[in-house]
LOVO-593144 format. One line per field, with one value per residue: residue number from 1; residue in three letters; z, x, y negated of N, C-alpha, C in turn. Coordinates in Angstrom, 3 decimals. Last residue first. Example, Ala and Ser with C-alpha at 12.3 -4.5 7.8 and 13.67 -1.06 7.14 Angstrom:
2
num <- [2  1] $
residu <- [ser  ala] $
n.c3 <- [7.080  7.800] $
n.c1 <- [12.850  13.190] $
n.c2 <- [2.250  5.690] $
ca.c3 <- [7.140  7.800] $
ca.c1 <- [13.670  12.300] $
ca.c2 <- [1.060  4.500] $
c.c3 <- [7.870  7.800] $
c.c1 <- [12.900  13.200] $
c.c2 <- [-0.030  3.300] $
***
This chain:
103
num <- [103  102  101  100  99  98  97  96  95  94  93  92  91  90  89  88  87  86  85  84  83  82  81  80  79  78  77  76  75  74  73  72  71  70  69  68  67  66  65  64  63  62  61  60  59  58  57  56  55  54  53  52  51  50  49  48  47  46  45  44  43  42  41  40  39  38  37  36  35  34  33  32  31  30  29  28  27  26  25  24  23  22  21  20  19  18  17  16  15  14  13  12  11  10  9  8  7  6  5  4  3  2  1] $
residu <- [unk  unk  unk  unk  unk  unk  unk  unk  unk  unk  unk  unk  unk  unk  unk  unk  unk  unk  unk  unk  unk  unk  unk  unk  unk  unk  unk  unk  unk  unk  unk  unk  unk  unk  unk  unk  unk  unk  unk  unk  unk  unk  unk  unk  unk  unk  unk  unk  unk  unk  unk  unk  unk  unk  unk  unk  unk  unk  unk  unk  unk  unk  unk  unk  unk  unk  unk  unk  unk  unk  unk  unk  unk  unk  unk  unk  unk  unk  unk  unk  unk  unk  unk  unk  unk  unk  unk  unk  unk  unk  unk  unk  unk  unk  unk  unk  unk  unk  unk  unk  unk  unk  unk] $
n.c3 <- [97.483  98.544  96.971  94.836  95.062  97.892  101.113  100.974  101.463  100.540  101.239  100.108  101.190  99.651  100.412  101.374  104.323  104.515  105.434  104.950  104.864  104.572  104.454  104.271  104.114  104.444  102.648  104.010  103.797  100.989  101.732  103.420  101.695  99.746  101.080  102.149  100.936  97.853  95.099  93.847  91.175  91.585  94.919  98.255  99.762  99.235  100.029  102.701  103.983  102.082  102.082  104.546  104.227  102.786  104.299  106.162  105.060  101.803  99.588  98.677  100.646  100.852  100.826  100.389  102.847  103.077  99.393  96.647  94.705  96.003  95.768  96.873  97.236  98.206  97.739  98.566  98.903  98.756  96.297  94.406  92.800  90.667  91.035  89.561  88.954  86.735  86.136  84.535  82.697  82.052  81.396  82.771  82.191  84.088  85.429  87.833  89.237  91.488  93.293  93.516  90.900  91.231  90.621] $
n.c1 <- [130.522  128.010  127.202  126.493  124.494  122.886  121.377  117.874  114.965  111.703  108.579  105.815  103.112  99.409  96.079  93.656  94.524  98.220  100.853  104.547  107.925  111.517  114.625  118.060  121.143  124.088  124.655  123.980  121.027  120.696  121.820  120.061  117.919  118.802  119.044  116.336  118.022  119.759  119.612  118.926  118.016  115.523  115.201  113.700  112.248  109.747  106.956  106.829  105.691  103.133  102.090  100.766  99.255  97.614  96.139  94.488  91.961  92.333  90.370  87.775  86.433  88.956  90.929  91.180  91.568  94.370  95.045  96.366  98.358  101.290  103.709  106.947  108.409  111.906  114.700  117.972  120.558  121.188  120.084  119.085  116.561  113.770  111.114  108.911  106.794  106.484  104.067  104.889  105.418  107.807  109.207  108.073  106.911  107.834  107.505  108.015  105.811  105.768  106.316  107.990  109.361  112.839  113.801] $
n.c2 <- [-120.493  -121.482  -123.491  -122.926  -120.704  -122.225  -119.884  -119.135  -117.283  -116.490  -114.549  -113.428  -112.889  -111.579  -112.993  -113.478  -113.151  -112.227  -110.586  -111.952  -111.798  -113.377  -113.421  -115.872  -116.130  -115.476  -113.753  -111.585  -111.452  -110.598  -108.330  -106.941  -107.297  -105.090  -103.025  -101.152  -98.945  -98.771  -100.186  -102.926  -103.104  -101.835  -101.328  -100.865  -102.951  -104.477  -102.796  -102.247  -104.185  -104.488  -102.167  -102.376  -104.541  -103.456  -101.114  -101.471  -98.844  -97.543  -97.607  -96.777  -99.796  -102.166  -104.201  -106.867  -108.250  -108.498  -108.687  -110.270  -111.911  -112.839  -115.079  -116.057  -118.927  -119.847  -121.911  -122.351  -125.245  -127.958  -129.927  -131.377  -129.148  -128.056  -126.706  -124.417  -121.261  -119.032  -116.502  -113.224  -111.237  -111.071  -113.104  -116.033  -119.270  -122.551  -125.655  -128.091  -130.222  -133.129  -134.011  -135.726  -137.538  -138.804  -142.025] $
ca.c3 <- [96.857  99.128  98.732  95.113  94.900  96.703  99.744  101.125  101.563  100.727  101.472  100.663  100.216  100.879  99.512  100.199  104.163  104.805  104.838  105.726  104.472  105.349  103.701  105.020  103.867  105.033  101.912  104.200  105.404  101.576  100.828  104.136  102.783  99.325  100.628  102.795  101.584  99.267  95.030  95.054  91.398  90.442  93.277  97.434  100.458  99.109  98.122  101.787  104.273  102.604  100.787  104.629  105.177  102.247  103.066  106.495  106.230  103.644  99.713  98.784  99.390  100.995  101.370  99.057  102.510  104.428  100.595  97.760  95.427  95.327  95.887  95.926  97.716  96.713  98.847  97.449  99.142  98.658  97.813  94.265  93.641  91.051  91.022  90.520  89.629  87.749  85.812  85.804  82.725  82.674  80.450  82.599  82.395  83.221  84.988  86.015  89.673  90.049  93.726  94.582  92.084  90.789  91.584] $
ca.c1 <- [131.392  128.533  127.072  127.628  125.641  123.028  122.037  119.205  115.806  113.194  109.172  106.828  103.320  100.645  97.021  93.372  93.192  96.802  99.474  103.396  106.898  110.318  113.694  116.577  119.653  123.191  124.733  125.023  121.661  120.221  123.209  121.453  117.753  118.637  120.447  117.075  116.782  119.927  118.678  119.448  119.407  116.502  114.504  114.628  113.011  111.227  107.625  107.365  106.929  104.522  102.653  101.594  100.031  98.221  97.315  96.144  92.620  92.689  91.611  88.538  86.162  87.574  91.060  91.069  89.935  93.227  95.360  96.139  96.958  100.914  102.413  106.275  107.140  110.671  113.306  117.040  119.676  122.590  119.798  120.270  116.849  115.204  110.964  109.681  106.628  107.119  104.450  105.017  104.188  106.991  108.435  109.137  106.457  107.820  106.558  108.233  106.578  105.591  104.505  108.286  108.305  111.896  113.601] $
ca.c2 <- [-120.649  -120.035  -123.925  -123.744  -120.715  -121.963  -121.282  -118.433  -119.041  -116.215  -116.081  -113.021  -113.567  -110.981  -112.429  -112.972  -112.285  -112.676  -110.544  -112.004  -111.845  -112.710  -112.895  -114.829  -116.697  -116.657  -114.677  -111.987  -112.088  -111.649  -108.923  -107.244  -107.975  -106.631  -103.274  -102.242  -98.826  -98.328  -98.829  -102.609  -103.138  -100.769  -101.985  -100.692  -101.856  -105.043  -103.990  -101.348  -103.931  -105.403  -102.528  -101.425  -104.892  -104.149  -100.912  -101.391  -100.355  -97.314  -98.514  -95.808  -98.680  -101.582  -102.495  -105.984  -108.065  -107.675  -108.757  -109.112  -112.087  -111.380  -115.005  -115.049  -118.194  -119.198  -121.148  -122.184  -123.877  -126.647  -129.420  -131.258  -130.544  -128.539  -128.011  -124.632  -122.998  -119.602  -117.946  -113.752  -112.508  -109.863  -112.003  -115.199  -118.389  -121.735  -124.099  -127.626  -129.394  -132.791  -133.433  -134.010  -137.243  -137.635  -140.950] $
c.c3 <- [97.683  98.607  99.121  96.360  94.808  96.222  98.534  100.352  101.963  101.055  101.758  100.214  101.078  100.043  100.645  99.588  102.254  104.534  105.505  104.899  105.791  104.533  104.819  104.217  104.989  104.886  103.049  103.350  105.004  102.948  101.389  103.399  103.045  100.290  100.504  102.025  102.166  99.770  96.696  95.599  92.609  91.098  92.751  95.896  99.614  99.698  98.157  100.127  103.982  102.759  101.106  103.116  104.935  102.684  102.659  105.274  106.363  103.917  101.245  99.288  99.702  100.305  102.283  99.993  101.077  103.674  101.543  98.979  95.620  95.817  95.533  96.204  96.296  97.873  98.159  98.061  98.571  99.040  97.751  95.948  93.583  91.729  92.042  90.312  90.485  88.121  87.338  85.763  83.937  82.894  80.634  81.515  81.928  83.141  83.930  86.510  88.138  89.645  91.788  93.831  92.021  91.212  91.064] $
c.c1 <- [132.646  130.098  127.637  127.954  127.133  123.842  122.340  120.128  117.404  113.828  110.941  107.506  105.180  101.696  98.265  94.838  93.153  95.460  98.738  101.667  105.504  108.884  112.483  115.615  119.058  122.517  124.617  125.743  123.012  121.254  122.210  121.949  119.026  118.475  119.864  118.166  117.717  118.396  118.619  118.744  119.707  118.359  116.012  114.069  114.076  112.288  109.104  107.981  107.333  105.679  103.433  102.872  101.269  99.065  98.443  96.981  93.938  93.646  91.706  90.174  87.211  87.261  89.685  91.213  89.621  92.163  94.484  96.173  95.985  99.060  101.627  104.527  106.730  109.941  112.490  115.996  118.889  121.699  120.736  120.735  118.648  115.873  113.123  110.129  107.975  106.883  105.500  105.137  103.700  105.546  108.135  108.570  107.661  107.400  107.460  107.852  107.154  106.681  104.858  107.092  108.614  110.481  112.493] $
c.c2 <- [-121.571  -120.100  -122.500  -123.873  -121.893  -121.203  -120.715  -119.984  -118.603  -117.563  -115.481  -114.791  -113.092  -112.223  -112.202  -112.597  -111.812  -112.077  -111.228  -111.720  -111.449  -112.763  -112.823  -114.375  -115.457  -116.992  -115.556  -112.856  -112.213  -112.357  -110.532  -107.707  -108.225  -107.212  -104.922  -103.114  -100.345  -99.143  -98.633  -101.329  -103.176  -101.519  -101.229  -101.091  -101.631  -104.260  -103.864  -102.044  -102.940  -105.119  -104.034  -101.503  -103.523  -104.541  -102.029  -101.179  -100.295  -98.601  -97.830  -96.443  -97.686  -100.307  -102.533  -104.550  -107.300  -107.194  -108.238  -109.243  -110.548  -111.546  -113.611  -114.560  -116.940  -118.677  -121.031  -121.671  -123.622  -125.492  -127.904  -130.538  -130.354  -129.814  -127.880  -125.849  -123.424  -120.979  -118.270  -115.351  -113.372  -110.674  -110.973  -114.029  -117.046  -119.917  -123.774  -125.941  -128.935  -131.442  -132.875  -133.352  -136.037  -137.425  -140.028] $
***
């Protein structure tokens, strides 16, 4: 049996490290960690930014150019997307099944 507590890393090539740990579980759930957050909007930063760079990050990207498009293919996979700012960072949270489990 696998220990849970032991996770595999690898680092992508935007230099992004990944932490993830494969199960045989028909869904998939990522924390995206962005360390930002309430207490980085000081100075020339205006209160509310980070919270405002929330629910602006995941609107549109190169491959889901429509406003929104990745949330609604999200929901119509049967997953979800949500995110939330804290004090030191904003973290966004997905969970959607697998592809064997959509198939």
């Amino acid at each position: 049996m696998r220990d849970r507590q032991k996770f595999e890393t690898t680092k992508l090539s935007n230099g992004i490290t990944v932490h993830y740990y494969p199960t045989d579980q028909p869904f998939a759930l990522f924390d995206l960690m962005i360390p930002v957050g309430n207490v980085h909007n000081t100075g020339d930063i205006i209160p509310g930014t980070s919270h405002f760079f929330e629910h602006m990050a995941l609107l549109r990207s190169k491959q889901y150019p429509e406003k929104n498009s990745f949330s609604t293919w999200m929901g119509l996979q049967g997953g979800y997307l949500t995110a939330c700012t804290e004090n030191f960072n904003t973290i966004y949270t997905a969970h959607i099944p697998s592809i064997s489990a959509i198939s």
